[in-house]
C-alpha positions in Angstrom: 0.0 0.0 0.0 1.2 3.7 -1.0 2.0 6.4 1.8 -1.5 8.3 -0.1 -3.4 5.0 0.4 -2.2 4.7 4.1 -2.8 8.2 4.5 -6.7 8.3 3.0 -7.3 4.6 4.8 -6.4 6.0 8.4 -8.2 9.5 7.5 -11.4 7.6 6.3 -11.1 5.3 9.8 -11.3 8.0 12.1 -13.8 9.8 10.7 -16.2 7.0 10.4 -15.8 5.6 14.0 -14.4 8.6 16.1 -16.5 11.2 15.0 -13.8 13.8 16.3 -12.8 17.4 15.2 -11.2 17.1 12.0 -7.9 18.9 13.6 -7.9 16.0 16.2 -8.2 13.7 13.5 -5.4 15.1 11.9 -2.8 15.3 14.5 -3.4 11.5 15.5 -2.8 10.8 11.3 0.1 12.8 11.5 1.3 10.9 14.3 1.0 7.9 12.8 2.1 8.7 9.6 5.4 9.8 11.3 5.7 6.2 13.1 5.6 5.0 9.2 7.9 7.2 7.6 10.6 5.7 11.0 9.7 1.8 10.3 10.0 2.1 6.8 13.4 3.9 7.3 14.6 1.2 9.5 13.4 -1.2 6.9 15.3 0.2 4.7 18.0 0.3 6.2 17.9 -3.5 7.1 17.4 -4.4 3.3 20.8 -2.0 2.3 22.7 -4.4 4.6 21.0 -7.5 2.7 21.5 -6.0 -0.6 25.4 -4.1 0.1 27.1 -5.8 -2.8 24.2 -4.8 -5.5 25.2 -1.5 -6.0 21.9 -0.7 -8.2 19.5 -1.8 -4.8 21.3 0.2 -2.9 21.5 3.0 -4.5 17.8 2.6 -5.1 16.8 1.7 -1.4 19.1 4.9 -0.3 17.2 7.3 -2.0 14.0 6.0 -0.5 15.3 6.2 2.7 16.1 10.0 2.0 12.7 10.6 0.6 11.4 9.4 4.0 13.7 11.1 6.0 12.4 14.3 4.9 9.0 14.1 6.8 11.0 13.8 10.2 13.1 15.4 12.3 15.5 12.6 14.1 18.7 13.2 14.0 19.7 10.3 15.4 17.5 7.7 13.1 19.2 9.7 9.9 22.6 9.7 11.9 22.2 5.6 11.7 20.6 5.7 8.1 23.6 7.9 6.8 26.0 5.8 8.7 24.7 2.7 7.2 24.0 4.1 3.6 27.9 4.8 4.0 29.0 1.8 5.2 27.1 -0.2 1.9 27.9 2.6 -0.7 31.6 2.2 0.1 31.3 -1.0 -1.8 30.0 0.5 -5.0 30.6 4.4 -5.2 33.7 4.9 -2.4 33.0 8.5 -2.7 29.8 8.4 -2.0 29.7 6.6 0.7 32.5 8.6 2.3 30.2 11.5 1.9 27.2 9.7 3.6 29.9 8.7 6.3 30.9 12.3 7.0 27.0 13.5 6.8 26.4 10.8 9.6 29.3 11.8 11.9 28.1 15.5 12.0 24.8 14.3 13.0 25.8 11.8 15.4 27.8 14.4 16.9 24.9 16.6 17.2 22.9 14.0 19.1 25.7 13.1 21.7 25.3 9.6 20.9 28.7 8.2 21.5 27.5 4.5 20.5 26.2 5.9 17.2 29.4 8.2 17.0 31.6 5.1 17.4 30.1 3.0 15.1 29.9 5.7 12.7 34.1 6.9 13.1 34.7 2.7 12.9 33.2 2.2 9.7 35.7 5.5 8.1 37.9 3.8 9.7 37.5 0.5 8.0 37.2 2.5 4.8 40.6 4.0 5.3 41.8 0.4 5.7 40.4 -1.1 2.3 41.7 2.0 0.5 44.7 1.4 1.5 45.1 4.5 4.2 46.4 2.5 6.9 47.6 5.3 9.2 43.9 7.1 9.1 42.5 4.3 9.8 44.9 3.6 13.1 44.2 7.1 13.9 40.4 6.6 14.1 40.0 3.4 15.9 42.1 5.3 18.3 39.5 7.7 18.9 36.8 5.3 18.9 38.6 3.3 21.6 39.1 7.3 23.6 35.1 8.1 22.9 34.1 4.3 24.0 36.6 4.3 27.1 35.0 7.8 28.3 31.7 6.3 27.7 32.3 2.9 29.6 31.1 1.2 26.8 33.4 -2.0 26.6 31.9 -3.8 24.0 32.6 -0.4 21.7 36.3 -0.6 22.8 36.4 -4.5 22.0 35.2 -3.6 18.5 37.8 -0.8 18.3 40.7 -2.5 19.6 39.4 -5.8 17.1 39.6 -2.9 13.9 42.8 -1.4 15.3 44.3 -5.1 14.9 43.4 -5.5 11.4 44.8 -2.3 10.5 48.1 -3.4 12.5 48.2 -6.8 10.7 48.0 -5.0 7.3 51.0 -2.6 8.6 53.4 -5.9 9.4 53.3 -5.2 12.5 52.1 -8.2 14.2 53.1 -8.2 18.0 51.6 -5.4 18.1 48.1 -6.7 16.5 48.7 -8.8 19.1 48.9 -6.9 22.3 45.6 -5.3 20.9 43.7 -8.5 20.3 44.9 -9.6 23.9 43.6 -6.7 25.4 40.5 -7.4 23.1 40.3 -10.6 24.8 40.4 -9.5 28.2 37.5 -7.0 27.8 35.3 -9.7 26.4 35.8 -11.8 29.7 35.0 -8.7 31.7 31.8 -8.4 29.9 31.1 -12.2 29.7 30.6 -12.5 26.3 33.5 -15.4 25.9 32.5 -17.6 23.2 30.3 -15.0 21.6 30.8 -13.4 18.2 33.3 -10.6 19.3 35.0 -13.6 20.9 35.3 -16.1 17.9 36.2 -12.1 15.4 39.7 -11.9 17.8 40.5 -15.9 17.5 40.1 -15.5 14.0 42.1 -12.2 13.6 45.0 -14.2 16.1 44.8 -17.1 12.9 45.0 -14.4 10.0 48.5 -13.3 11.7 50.2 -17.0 12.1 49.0 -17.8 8.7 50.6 -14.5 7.5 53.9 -15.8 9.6 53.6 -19.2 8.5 52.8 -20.8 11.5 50.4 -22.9 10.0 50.1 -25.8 13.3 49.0 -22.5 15.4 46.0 -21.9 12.8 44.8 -24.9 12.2 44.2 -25.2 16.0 42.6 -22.4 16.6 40.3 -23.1 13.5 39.7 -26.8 15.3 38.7 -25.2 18.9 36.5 -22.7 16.8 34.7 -25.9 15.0 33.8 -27.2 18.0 32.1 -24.5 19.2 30.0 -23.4 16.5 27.6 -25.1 13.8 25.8 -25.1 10.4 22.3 -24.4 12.5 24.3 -22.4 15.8 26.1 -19.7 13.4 26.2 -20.8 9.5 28.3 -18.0 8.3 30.8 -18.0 11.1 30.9 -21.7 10.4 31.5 -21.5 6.7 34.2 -19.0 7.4 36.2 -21.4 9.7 35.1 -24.1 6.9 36.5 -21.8 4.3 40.0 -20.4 6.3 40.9 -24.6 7.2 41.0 -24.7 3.1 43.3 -21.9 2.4 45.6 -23.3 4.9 45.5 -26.7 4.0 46.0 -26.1 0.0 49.5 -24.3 1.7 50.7 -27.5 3.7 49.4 -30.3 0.8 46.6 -31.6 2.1 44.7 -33.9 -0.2 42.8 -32.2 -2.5 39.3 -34.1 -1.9 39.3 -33.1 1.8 39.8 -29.2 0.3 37.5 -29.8 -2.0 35.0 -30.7 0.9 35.4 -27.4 2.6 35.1 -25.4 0.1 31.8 -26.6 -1.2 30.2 -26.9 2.5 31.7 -22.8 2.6 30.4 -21.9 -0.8 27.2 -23.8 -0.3 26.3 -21.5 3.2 28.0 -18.0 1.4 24.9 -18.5 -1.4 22.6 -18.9 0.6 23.3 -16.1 2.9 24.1 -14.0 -0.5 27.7 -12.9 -0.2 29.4 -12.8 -3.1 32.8 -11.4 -1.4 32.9 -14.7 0.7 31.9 -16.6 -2.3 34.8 -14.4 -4.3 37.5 -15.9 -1.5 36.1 -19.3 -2.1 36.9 -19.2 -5.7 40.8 -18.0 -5.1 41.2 -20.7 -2.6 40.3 -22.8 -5.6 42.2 -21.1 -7.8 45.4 -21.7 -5.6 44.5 -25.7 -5.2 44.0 -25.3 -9.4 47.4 -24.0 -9.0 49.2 -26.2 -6.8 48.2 -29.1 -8.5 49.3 -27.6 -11.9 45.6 -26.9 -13.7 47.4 -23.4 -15.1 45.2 -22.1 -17.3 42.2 -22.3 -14.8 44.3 -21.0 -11.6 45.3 -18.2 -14.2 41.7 -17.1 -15.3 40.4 -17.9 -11.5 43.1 -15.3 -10.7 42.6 -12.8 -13.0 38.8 -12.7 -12.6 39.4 -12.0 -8.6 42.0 -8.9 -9.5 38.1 -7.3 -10.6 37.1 -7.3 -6.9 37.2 -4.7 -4.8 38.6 -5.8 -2.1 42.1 -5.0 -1.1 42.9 -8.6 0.3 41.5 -10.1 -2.2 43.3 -8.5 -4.6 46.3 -8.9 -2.8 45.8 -12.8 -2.5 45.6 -13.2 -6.6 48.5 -10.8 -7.4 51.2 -12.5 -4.8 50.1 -16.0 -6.4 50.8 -15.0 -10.0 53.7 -12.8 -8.9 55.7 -15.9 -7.7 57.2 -17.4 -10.8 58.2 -20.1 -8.9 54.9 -21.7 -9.0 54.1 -21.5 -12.8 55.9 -23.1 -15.4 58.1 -21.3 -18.3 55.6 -20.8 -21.0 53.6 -18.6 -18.2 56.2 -16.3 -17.5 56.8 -14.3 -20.4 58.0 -11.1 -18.7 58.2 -9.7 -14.8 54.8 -8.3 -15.4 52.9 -9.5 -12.2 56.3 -9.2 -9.9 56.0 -5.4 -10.7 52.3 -5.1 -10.1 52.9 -6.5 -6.7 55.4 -4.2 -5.8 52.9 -1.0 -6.9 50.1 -2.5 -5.3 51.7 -3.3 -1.9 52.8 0.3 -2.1 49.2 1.3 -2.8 47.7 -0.7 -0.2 50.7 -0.6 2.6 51.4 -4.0 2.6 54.4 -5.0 4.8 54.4 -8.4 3.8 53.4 -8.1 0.5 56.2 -5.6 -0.2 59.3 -8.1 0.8 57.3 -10.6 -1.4 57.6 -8.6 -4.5 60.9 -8.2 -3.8 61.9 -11.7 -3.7 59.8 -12.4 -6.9 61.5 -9.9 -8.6 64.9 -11.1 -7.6 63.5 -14.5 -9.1 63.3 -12.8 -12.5 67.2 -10.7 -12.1 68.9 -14.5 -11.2 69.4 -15.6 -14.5 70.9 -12.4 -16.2 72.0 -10.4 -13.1 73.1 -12.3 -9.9 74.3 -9.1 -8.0 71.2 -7.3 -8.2 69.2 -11.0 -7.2 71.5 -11.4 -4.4 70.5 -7.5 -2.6 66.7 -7.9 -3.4 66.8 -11.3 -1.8 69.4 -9.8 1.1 66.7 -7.1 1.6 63.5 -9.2 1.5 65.3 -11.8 4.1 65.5 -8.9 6.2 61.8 -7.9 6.0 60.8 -11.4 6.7 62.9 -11.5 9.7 61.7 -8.3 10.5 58.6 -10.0 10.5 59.4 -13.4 12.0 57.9 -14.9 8.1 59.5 -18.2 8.3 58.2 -20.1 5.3 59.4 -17.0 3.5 62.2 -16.8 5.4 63.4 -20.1 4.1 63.0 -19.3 0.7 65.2 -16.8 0.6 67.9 -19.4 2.2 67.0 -21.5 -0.1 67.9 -19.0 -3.1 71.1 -18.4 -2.0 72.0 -21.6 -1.3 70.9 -22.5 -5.0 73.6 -19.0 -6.1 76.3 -20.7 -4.5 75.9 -24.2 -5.5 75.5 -22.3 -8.9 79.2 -20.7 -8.2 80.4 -24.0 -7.0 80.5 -22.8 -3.2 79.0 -26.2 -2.3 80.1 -25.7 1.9 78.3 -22.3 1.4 75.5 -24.1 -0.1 74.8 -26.6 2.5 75.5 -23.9 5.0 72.2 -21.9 3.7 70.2 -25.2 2.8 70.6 -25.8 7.0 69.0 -22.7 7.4 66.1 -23.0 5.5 65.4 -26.7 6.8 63.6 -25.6 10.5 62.3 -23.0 9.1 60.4 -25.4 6.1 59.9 -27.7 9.4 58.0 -24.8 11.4 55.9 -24.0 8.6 54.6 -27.4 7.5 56.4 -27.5 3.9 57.7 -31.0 3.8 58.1 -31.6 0.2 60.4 -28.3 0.7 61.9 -30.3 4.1 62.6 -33.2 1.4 64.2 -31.3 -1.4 67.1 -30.2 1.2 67.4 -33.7 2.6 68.1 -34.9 -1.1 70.0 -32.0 -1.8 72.6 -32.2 1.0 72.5 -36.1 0.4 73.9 -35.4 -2.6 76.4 -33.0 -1.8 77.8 -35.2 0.6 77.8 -37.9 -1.4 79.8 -35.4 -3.9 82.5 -34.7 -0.9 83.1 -38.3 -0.4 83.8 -38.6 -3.8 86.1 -36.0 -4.2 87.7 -37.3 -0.7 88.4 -40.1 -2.1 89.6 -39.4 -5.1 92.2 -36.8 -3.7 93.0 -40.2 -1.4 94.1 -41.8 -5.0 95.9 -39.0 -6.2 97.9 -38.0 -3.3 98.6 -40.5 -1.0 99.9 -40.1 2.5 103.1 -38.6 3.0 105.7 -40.4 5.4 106.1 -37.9 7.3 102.7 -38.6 9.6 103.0 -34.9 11.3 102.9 -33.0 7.4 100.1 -31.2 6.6 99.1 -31.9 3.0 96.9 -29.4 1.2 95.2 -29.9 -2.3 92.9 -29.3 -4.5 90.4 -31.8 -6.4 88.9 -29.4 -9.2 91.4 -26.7 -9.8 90.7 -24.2 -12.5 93.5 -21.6 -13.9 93.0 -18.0 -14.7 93.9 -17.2 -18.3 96.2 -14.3 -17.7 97.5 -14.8 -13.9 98.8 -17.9 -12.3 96.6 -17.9 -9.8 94.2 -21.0 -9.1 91.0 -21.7 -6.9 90.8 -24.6 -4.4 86.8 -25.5 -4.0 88.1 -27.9 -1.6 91.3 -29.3 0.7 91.4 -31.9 3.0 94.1 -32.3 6.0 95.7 -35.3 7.0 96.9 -35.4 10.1 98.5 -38.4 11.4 96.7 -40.5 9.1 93.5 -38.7 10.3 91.4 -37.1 7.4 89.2 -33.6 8.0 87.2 -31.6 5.1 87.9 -28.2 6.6 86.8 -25.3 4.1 87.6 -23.4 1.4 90.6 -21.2 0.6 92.7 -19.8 -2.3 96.3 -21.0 -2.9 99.1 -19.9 -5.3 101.8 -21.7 -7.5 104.7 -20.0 -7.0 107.2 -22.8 -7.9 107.3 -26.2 -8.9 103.6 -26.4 -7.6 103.6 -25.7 -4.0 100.6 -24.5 -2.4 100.3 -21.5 -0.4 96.9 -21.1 1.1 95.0 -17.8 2.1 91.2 -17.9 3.6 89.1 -16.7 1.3 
């Protein structure tokens, strides 16, 4: 029924059975017509929330909301209308919605709501954070967490302290996401709302930072305590969510891809039906990672590049890393350094930490074949950033690239050395194929050194002098133009006892005796 229907129907019902002054009748329609402009406000503002990522609803259901808005005077109902057509518009027209966001504030400020006010100042402030503005957005959950504290409203300083993590996070600075989510923690046993939705938000914001550090064994036990406290029919979305982060974990550590499989569908299955198409969006990269990992290219590819249309910041910074790391796709894929370069600008467009010492270790994938030096300080400077950052799978891949430089160079000691490095750190993270690879690799470069050992055995056999030190090389390669020569290896006896000690340089200055110097 129209507002003129509703209008004429209540004007026709008083008449008939009040028989009262037609300025009494009025007043009482007026009243009511008031109490119909606020419900159908608030239902509005119920179906913006449902309809948030169909930008033509929204836009359509805020301008209703306005129309109706105009017959009352409650600043506080169009503070929470604004704040909400804000919060939705972001999605589709950022401006917009910023604009709505600022409108609100004023008005919430007028009202002396500090609830309203809060809620209002968090949603600019996660914004901020999806656009990439990472220090605005610390410096409004700051003042929400001020307001909220003044106001002795916990919960309010919970939900500030959970945003203020998730900026921190972003930032690379994880302790101290940490120390926030802790005190998060705290305040929601003070309120006694353990277990409860601002409860399970801080366990999985404490996931989102080991997965980011690798600590893959932390996650996944988290994600099992969560599991048992929550179900399809208790909380289906909160479910799915723990459904769909076990996935994304397990396509990292090589779990079977049936039981990822299984995940993701009961995810994607409860994300339809809820209609979210961003959580449906991450199901679909998860998927496209799994395509990946288990070499389906061309689909990982297109899965990939159909996410880099969303406009979400994570999400776009989930696809980019993946086809960044050339590592992962074969040779016909990787026709220039493209993607490695995109993932450098966009980690400086969205002030990702991480995501910054990731592009530089992909691009120093791309300089190791042409340009060694230049591979070498990218990868010197990303292993700091990791370290920085206590990244261990990542961490180890960087060990793992300078081991491969040096067996390259013939530095097999160095080699190993780095190849130790990267093995706990493979180890901590999950990565056994990885753990494997080095197992084979030093295998075999032991294997090599016996060799050599005993060949250099063959060749020079003990002298009979027990107490001489012997010094030799077993592949000894000789400048053009000087007579100098490079030992890779030399091996002491000493009183018939045999060491592999290291490496050094030696000279021919006579009839060739060796005169060593540490290299």
């Amino acid at each position: 029924m129209s507002i003129r229907k509703e209008f004429h129907s209540l004007l026709n019902s008083y008449t008939k059975h009040m028989k009262a002054p037609i300025s009494t009748i009025t007043a009482q329609i007026m009243a009511n017509f008031a109490n119909l402009h606020k419900l159908m406000v608030h239902y509005l503002m119920e179906q913006m929330i449902i309809q948030r990522y169909n930008s033509v609803d929204a836009e359509q259901l805020v301008s209703q909301g306005i129309s109706h808005l105009q017959h009352l005077d409650d600043p506080e109902l169009e503070a929470k209308f604004y704040g909400t057509a804000g919060a939705v518009m972001a999605h589709s027209n950022p401006m917009q919605g910023f604009q709505f966001l600022k409108k609100a504030l004023a008005l919430s400020k007028s009202t002396g709501d500090t609830t309203i006010q809060c809620n209002i100042i968090l949603s600019m402030a996660i914004f901020m954070h999806r656009r990439g503005n990472s220090r605005a957005a610390l410096a409004l959950c700051r003042e929400v967490e001020q307001i909220a504290y003044q106001a002795t409203d916990l919960v309010q300083v919970t939900v500030a302290l959970e945003t203020l993590a998730g900026t921190l996070i972003i930032l690379g600075d994880y302790k101290g996401a940490l120390i926030e989510l802790n005190r998060a923690k705290e305040l929601i046993d003070m309120c006694g709302l353990t277990g409860g939705f601002h409860y399970c938000h801080v366990l999985h914001d404490q996931t989102e930072i080991h997965i980011k550090k690798s600590e893959y064994a932390e996650a996944q036990s988290i994600h099992t305590a969560l599991l048992q406290d929550t179900s399809m029919n208790k909380n289906p979305e909160t479910y799915a969510y723990i459904r769909l982060n076990i996935a994304l974990v397990d396509v990292t550590i090589g779990t079977t891809m049936e039981l990822i499989q299984q995940n993701l569908d009961a995810a994607r299955k409860v994300f339809i039906r809820v209609k979210s198409p961003l959580s449906i969006i991450n199901c679909d990269m998860v998927l496209a990672d799994l395509n990946l990992r288990e070499g389906n290219w061309v689909l990982a590819r297109a899965q990939f590049q159909e996410g880099l249309k969303s406009r979400n910041g994570q999400v776009v910074v989930y696809c980019v890393e993946r086809l960044a790391d050339s590592t992962r796709w074969p040779a016909h894929f990787q026709s220039h350094a493209k993607w490695p370069m995109i993932c450098l600008c966009e980690s400086h467009r969205l002030q990702e930490k991480l995501m910054l010492y990731k592009a530089l270790l992909f691009i120093g994938d791309w300089f190791i074949s042409e340009d060694e030096v230049t591979a070498h300080n990218l990868f010197t400077v990303a292993l700091e950033g990791f370290t920085l950052l206590d990244v261990h799978r990542s961490r180890a891949q960087c060990f793992m690239r300078f081991g491969e430089m040096a067996e390259k160079k013939g530095d097999s000691l160095k080699a190993a050395k780095m190849w130790r490095e990267a093995r706990p750190l493979f180890e901590r993270s999950l990565q056994t194929k990885d753990v494997e690879q080095i197992d084979r690799r030093l295998a075999a470069l032991e294997k090599e050194n016996q060799s050599s050992i005993a060949n250099f055995m063959t060749l020079y056999p003990l002298t009979e002098d027990p107490d001489k030190e012997v010094i030799a090389s077993t592949e000894v390669t000789q400048s053009s133009n000087t007579d100098q020569h490079t030992c890779d290896q030399w091996v002491t006896f000493h009183k018939h006892k045999q060491y592999y000690v290291g490496y050094f340089q030696w000279s021919r200055r006579d009839a060739g005796t060796p005169v060593r110097t540490p290299i």
